[in-house]
N, C-alpha and C positions, 0 to 999 in steps of 0.2 A: 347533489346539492338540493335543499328544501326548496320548493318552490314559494313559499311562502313563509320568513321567518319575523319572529319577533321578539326582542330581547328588554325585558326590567322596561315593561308598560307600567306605571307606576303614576297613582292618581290618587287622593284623598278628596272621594266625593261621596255625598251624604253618608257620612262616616263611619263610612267603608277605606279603609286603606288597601288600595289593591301595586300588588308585586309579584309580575307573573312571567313567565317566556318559555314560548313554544313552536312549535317548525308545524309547517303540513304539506305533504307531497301536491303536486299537481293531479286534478281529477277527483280528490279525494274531500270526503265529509268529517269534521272533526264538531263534535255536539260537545257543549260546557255544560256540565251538570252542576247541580250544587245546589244548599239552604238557599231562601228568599234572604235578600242582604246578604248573601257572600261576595258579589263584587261582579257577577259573572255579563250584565248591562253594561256594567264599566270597561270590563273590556273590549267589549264589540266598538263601543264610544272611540277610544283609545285609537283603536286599527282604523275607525273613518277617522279620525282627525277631528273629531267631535270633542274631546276632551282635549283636557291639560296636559300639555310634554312634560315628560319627568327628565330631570336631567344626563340620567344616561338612557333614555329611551332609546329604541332602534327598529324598524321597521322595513323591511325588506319584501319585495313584491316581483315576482318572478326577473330576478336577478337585479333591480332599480330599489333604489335605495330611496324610499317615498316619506319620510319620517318628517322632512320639511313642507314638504305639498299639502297646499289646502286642500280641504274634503273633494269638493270638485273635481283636481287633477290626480284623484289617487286611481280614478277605473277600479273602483269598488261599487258594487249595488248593493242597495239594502230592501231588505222585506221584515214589514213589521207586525206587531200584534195587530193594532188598528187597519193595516191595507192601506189609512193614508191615500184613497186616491182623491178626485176630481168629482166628486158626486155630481157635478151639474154637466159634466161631458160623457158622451159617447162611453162606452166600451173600448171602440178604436182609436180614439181621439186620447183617454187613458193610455195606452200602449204607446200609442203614435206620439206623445208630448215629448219624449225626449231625444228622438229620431227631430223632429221639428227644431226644438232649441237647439239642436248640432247644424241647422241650415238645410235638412233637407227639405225638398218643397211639401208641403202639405197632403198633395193628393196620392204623391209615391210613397209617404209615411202610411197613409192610410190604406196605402196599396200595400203594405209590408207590414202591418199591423195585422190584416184581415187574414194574410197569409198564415202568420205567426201564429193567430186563435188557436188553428186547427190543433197544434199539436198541445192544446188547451184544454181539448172537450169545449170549446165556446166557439165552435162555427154556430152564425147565425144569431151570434150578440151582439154585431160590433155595432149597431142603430141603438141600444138599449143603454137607458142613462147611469151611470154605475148606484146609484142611489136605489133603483131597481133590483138590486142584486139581493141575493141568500148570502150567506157569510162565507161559504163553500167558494160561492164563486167569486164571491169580489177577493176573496184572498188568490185564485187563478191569475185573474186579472191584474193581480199586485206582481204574481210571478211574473207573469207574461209581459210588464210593464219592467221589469228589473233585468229579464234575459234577452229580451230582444238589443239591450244595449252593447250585449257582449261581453259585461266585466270582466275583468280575471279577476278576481274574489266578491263572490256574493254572502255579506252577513244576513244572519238571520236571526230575529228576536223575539223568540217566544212566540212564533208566528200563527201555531193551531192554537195555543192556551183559552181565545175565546169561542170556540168552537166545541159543539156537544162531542161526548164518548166516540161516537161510531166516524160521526164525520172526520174526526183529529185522524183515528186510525185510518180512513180513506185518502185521505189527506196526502199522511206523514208518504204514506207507501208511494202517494203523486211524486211528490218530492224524489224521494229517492229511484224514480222512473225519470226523471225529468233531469238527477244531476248524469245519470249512466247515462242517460242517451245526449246532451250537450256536455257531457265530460267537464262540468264548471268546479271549479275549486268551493268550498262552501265552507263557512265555519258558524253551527246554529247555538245559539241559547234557548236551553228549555229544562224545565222542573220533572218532564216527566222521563224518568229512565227507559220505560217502554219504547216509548216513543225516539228517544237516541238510539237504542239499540236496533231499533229498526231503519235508521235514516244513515245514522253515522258507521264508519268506518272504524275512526279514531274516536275515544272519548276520553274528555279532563274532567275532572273533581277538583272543584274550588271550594273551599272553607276558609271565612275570615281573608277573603281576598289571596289564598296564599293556593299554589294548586298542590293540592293533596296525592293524587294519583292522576297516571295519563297512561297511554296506548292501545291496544285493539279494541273493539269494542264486542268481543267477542270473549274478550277476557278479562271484563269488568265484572268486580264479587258484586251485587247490589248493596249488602251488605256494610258495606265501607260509607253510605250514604248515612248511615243510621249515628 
């Protein structure tokens, strides 16, 4: 059984009509590929609960049936193009915010924030205000703010795209170090094929909201993009 399934996510948003459904095992990377305007944003929208339910929508999340659940109680993280953090806190206090809003006390969050860095490359950030960061690292910081909560599915949207050549490819490669060694379910959007085929597992082609091709990503034509 898919550990993550999703059936006729179905949204008409800045008119893009998207109508899509697809499964992804536990542990595993599945990257959306696709034109700018195919709908592939929409998706990710869709799976948090950020978008509009379509009527036969269906959503399935390791064996729970999440399609009513607001975004909140889905135990989904998201990491995004901007990082989105906290510019006027901490490093640690970034990480630690969502350990905190669950009731843990302050100083053990911060005690399990500092921990967490490590397997960051950012021991010896957690004092440093995130507004200080390179783009490298405040996207760390957005990782390490997203898995320390434990999802069982972490979206991803376009998350290297503002980041130069060398550092995306540094990057992507974190990423895919980062999903093998916490074994997190992940499902990312990005334009660039290089960069899925080095992250993901699985990969989908959307065109015009519709998926065009899916499966290994090992054995995607490039080709098909054209």
């Amino acid at each position: 059984m898919a550990y993550f399934e999703a059936y006729s996510l179905q949204e008409d948003f800045d008119s893009v009509k998207v109508d899509v459904s697809f499964t992804a095992e536990k542990g595993s990377m599945t990257c959306i590929v696709g034109p700018s305007g195919s709908g592939k944003s929409t998706v990710l929208r869709l799976i948090s609960g950020l978008g509009k339910k379509g009527k036969n929508q269906k959503i399935i999340l390791d064996g729970e049936d999440i399609t009513e659940l607001p975004p909140f109680r889905r135990q989904i993280g998201m990491v995004f193009q901007s990082h989105a953090l906290f510019e006027h806190l901490s490093v640690e206090d970034n990480v630690a915010y969502g350990l905190i809003s669950l009731g843990m006390k302050k100083k053990d969050a911060r005690i399990r924030a500092g921990e967490f860095l490590k397997h960051f490359g950012l021991e010896g950030f957690e004092k440093r205000r995130a507004d200080s960061l390179s783009g490298g690292e405040a996207q760390r910081v957005a990782l390490a703010r997203t898995l320390i909560m434990n999802p069982k599915l972490v979206l991803f949207d376009e998350p290297l795209s503002a980041l130069d050549a060398p550092l995306r490819k540094k990057l992507a490669a974190f990423i895919k170090e980062l999903q093998e060694e916490f074994m997190f379910t992940g499902i990312m959007v990005t334009h660039d094929i290089n960069e899925a085929k080095t992250i993901a597992d699985n990969i989908i082609l959307i065109k015009s909201g519709r998926i065009i091709w899916q499966g290994r990503a090992a054995d995607f034509d490039e080709r098909l993009i054209g």
